[in-house]
C-alpha positions as CSV (number, residue, x, y, z in Angstrom):
1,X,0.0,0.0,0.0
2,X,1.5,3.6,-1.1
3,X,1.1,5.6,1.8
4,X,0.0,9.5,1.1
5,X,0.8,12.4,3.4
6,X,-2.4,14.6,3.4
7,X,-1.4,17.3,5.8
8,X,1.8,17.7,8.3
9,X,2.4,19.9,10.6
10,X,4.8,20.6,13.7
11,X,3.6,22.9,16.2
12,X,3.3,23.5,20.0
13,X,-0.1,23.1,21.5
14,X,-1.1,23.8,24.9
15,X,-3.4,20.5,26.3
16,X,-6.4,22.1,25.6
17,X,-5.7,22.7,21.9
18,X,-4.6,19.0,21.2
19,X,-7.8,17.6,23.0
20,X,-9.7,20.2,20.6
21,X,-8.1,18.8,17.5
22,X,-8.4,15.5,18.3
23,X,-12.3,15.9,18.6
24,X,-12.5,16.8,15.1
25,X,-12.2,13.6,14.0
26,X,-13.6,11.6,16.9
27,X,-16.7,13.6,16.5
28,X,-16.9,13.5,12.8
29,X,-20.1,11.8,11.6
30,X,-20.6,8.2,12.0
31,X,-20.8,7.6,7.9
32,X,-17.6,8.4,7.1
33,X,-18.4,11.9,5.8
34,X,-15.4,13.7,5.3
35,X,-13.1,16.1,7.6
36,X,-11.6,19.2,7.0
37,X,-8.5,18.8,9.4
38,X,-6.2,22.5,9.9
39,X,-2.5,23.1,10.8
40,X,-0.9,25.9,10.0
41,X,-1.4,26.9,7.3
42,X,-2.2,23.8,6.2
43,X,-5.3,22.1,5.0
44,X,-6.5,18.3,4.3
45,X,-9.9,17.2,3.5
46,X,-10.0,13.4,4.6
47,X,-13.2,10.7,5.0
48,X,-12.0,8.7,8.2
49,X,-11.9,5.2,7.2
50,X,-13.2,2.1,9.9
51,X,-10.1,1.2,10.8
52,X,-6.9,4.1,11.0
53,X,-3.5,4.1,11.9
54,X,-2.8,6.6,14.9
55,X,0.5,8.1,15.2
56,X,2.1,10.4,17.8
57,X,5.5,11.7,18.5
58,X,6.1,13.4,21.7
59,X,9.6,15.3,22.1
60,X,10.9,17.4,24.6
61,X,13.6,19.9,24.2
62,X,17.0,20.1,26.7
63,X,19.9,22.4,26.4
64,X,22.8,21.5,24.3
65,X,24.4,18.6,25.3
66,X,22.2,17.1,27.7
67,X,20.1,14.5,27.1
């Protein structure tokens, strides 16, 4: 399967923000309709399919050095 990248983004989101984007797709309709998900300035229109692959990367900066 050729995988696509619809939309990317790297940003810093207070706890409140990244529960609020999250919600856009958990409470997209239940027949697939399609998204409109928004980062940046970045847009991709997506119909969530049954069964997704979920990905997070969590970093956390340190000075120089350290680790």
């Amino acid at each position: 399967m050729v995988e696509t990248v619809l939309l990317e983004s790297e940003q810093g989101l207070d706890h409140s923000a990244v529960a609020a984007y999250l919600r856009t797709v958990v409470d997209s309709p239940g027949d697939r309709s399609e998204i409109t998900l928004s980062a940046g300035r970045g847009r991709g229109h997506v119909a969530p399919p049954s069964q997704a692959e979920f990905e997070v990367n969590a970093e956390r900066a340190s000075p120089e050095g350290r680790r």
